[in-house]
N, C-alpha and C positions, 0 to 999 in steps of 0.2 A: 233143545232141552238145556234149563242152565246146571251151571256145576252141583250147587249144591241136591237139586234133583239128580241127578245124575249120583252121586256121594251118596244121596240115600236111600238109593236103590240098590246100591252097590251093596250096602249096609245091611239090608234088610235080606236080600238071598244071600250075603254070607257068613252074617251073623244068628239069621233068624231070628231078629228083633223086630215086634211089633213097630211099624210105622209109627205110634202116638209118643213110643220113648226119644224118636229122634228129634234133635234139635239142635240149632246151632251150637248152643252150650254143651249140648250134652257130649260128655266126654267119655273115650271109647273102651275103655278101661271099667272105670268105676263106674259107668252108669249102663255101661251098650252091654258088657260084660265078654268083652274080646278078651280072649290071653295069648298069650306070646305067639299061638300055630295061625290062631282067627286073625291076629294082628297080621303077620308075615301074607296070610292068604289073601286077604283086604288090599293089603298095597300092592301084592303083585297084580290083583285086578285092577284099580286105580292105574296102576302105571301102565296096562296092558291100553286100558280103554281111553287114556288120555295121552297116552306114547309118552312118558317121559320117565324121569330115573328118579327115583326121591333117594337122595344119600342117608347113610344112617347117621350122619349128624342130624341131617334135619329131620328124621324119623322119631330122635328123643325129644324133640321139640314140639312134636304134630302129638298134642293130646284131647284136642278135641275135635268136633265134626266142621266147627270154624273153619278151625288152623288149619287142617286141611285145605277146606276150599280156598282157603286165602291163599294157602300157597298152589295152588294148582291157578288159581286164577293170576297170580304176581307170574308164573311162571311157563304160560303158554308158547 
């Protein structure tokens, strides 16, 4: 399964966002409609399901469902 499948699965059981909102652009905040707990609960699963550490420098930088895979993908 690739990342961004995988990202929007993730997305969808723990945002509870209809699959048709998501999209590369669409950004996790202002459109997926994550706040700060759904945020925090999202990357611990991302990090659980991908094993890796996402810092929170690069956590103010990850604001869309891209940037995510981009960085999960640069960072395997």
């Amino acid at each position: 399964m690739a990342v961004y499948d995988k990202i929007k699965q993730l997305i969808i059981d723990e945002l509870s966002v209809d699959e048709s909102k998501i999209s590369p652009n669409a950004r996790l905040v202002e459109d997926l409609g994550a706040d700060s707990i759904d945020a925090v609960e999202l990357i611990m699963k991302v990090e659980d399901e991908f094993n890796v550490q996402i810092s929170d420098e690069v956590l103010q930088s990850i604001k869309t469902v891209n940037d995510l895979v981009a960085y999960l993908e640069n960072n395997k």
